[in-house]
C-alpha positions in Angstrom: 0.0 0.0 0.0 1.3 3.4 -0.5 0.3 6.9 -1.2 -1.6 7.9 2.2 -4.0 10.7 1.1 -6.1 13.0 3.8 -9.5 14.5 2.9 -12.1 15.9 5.6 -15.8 15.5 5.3 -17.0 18.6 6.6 -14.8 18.7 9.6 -13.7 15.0 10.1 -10.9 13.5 8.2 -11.1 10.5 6.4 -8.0 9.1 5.1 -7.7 7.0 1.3 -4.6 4.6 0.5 -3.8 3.8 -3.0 -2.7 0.2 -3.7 0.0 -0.6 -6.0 -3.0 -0.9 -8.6 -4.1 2.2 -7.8 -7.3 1.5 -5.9 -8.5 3.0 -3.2 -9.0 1.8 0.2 -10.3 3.7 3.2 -9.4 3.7 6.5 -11.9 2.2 8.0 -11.9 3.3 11.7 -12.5 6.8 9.7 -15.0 6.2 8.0 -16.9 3.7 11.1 -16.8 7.5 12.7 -17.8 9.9 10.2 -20.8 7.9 9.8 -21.8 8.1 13.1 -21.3 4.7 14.8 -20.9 4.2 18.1 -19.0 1.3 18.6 -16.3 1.7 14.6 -14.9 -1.2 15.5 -17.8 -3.6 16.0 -19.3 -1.9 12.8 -16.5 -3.2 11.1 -16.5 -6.3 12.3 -19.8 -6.9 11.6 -20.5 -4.9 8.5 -17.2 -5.2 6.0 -16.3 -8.1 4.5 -12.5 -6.9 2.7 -10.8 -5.6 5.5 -7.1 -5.8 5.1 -4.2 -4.3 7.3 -1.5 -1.6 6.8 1.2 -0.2 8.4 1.9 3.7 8.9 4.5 6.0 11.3 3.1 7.9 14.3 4.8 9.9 17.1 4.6 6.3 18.9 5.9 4.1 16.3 4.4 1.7 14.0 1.0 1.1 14.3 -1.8 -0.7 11.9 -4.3 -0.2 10.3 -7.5 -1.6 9.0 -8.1 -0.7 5.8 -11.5 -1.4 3.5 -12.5 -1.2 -0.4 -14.6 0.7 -1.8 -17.5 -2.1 -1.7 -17.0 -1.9 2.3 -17.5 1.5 2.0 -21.5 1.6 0.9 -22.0 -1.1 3.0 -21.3 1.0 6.0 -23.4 3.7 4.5 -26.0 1.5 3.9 -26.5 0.9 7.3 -25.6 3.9 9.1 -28.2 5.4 10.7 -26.8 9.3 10.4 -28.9 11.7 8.5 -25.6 12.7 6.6 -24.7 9.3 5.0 -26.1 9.8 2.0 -24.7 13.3 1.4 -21.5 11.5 2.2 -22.2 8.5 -0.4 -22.5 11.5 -3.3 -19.2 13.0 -2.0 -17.5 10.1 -2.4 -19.0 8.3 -5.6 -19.5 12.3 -7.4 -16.2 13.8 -6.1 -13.5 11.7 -4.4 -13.3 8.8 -6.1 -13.2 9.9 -9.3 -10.8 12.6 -8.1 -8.1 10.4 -6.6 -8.3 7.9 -9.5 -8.0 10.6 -12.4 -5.0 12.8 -10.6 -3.7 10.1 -7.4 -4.3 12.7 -4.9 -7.4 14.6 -3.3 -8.0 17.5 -5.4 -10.9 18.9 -7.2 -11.2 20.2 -10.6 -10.3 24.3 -8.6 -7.6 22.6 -6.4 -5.7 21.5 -9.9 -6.7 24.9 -11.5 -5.0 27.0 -8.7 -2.1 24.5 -8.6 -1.4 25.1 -12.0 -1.8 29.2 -11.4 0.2 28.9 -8.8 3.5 27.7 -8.6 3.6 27.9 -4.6 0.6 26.0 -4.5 2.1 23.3 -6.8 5.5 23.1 -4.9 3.2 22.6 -1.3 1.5 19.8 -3.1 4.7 18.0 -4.5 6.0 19.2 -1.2 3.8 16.8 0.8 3.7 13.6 -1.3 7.7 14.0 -1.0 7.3 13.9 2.7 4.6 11.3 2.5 7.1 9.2 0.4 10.2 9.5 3.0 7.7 8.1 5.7 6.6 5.2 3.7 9.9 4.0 2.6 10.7 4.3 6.6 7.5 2.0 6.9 8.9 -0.4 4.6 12.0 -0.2 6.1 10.8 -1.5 9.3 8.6 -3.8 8.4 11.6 -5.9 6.8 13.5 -5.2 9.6 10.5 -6.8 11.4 9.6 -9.8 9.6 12.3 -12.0 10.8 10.2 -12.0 14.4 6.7 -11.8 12.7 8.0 -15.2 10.9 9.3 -16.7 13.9 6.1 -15.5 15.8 3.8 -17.4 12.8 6.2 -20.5 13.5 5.4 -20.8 17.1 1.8 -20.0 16.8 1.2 -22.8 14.0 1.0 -25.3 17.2 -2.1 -25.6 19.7 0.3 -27.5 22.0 1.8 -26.0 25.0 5.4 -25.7 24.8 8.4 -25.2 27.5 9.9 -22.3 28.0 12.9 -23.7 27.3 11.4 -24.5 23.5 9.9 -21.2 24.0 13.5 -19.0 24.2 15.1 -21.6 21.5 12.4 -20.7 19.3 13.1 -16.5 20.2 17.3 -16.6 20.8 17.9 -15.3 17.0 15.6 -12.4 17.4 15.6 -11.5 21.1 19.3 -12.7 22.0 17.4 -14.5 24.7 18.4 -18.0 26.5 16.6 -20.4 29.0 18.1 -19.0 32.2 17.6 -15.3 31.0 13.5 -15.7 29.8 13.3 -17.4 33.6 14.6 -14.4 35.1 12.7 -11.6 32.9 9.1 -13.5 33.1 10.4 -13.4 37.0 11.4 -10.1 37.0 8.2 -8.5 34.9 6.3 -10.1 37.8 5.0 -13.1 35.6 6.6 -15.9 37.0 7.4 -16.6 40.9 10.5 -17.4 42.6 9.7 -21.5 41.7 9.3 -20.6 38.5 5.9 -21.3 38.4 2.9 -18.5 37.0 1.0 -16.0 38.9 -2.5 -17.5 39.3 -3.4 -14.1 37.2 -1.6 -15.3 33.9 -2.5 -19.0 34.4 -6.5 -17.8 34.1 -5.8 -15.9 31.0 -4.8 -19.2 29.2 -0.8 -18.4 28.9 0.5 -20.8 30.9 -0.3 -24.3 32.1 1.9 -26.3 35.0 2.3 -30.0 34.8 3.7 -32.8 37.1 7.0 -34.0 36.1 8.7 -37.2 37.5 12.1 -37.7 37.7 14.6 -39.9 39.2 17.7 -38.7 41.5 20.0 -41.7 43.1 17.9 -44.1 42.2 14.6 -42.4 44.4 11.9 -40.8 42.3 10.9 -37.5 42.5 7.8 -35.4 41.8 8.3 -31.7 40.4 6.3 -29.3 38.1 7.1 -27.8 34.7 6.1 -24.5 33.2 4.5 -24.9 29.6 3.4 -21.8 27.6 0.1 -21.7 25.3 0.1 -19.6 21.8 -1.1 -16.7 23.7 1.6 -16.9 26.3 4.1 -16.4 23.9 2.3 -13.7 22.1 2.6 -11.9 25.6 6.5 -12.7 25.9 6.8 -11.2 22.6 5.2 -8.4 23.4 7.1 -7.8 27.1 10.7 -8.4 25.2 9.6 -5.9 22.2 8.7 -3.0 24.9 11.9 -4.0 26.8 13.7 -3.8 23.6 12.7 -0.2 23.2 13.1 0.9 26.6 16.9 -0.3 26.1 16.8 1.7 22.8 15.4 4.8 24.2 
């Protein structure tokens, strides 16, 4: 996806991303809003049936996006219940649409006019889509530098087994620099694991974690202990714990 473009509706922005194609998708969270939906998120859910995801730079990083055709688009409008949604269909069927797709950017029939009247105008424009460019290729930038731990995330989440932590930080050395001994101590020292190693009573309800009996033999006497096995959204959390401790360290 490339090519973020911002246009307000009335006084709400609504933002349009251009695929390599050249068709337009909407953010949908924007649009959920502008038509008047309480909950955007449930009326997307519920609602849009081409929701994809992109990736865009904020003051805080990263973050995604959900993203919807065109198609998406009436079938929010169709059910929105806001006395503006069909003034907003004609603006975007009579005016945007066929704006973006006959220049790539927002601009009406006067914003090309004054653009080619005036130079200043012109630069601003070509001004913004360089800026708009730098970001993106910053985007792309980080999401290859990324995708190593996004692959090595899909590998561990392609089981429904539980696994032990010691698979668990085999599985995450390349990308976090992390061993056995160390994941022990940061789940212990992040106040997920207690001193035995075993999890909080907290993080065993939310399905991360699940503790077995283990028996083993020492001089020839057998022994009872537990192990500590981690479920697919256990080590989504880990992830998520070393990431933030990742940038703390950077910061």
């Amino acid at each position: 996806m490339s090519n973020l473009i911002p246009f307000r509706f009335d006084t709400t922005e609504v933002r349009v991303i251009q695929d390599e194609n050249g068709e337009p998708w909407f953010v949908a969270k924007d649009v959920a809003e502008v038509l008047g939906y309480t909950n955007p998120l449930k009326a997307i859910r519920d609602h849009c049936k081409g929701v994809n995801e992109t990736v865009t730079p904020s003051a805080g990083g990263i973050q995604t996006m959900k993203i919807i055709p065109e198609r998406d688009v009436y079938r929010l409008i169709m059910r929105s219940k806001l006395p503006a949604a069909e003034r907003f269909e004609e603006w975007v069927v009579g005016e945007v649409l066929p704006s973006i797709r006959k220049h790539g950017i927002y601009a009406t029939p006067a914003t090309v006019e004054n653009m080619l009247a005036d130079p200043d105008s012109m630069i601003q424009v070509l001004e913004a889509f360089k800026e708009e460019k730098v970001l993106r290729q910053k985007v792309e930038a980080d999401v290859a530098r990324l995708k190593p731990k996004a692959d090595t995330m899909d590998a561990l989440m392609a089981t429904d087994t539980a696994l032990p932590i010691g698979s668990v930080a085999k599985a995450l050395h390349k990308d976090f620099g992390i061993g056995r001994n160390r994941l022990f101590r940061f789940l212990r020292e992040n106040g997920i694991l207690m001193a035995n190693n075993e999890p909080k009573q907290t993080y065993l309800n939310r399905g991360y974690f699940r503790v077995i009996e283990r028996r083993y033999e020492v001089d020839g006497e057998m022994k009872v202990g537990t192990q500590t096995l981690v479920y697919q959204k256990g080590v989504n959390y880990i992830c998520k714990l070393l990431r933030e401790s990742e940038g703390e360290a950077a910061a």
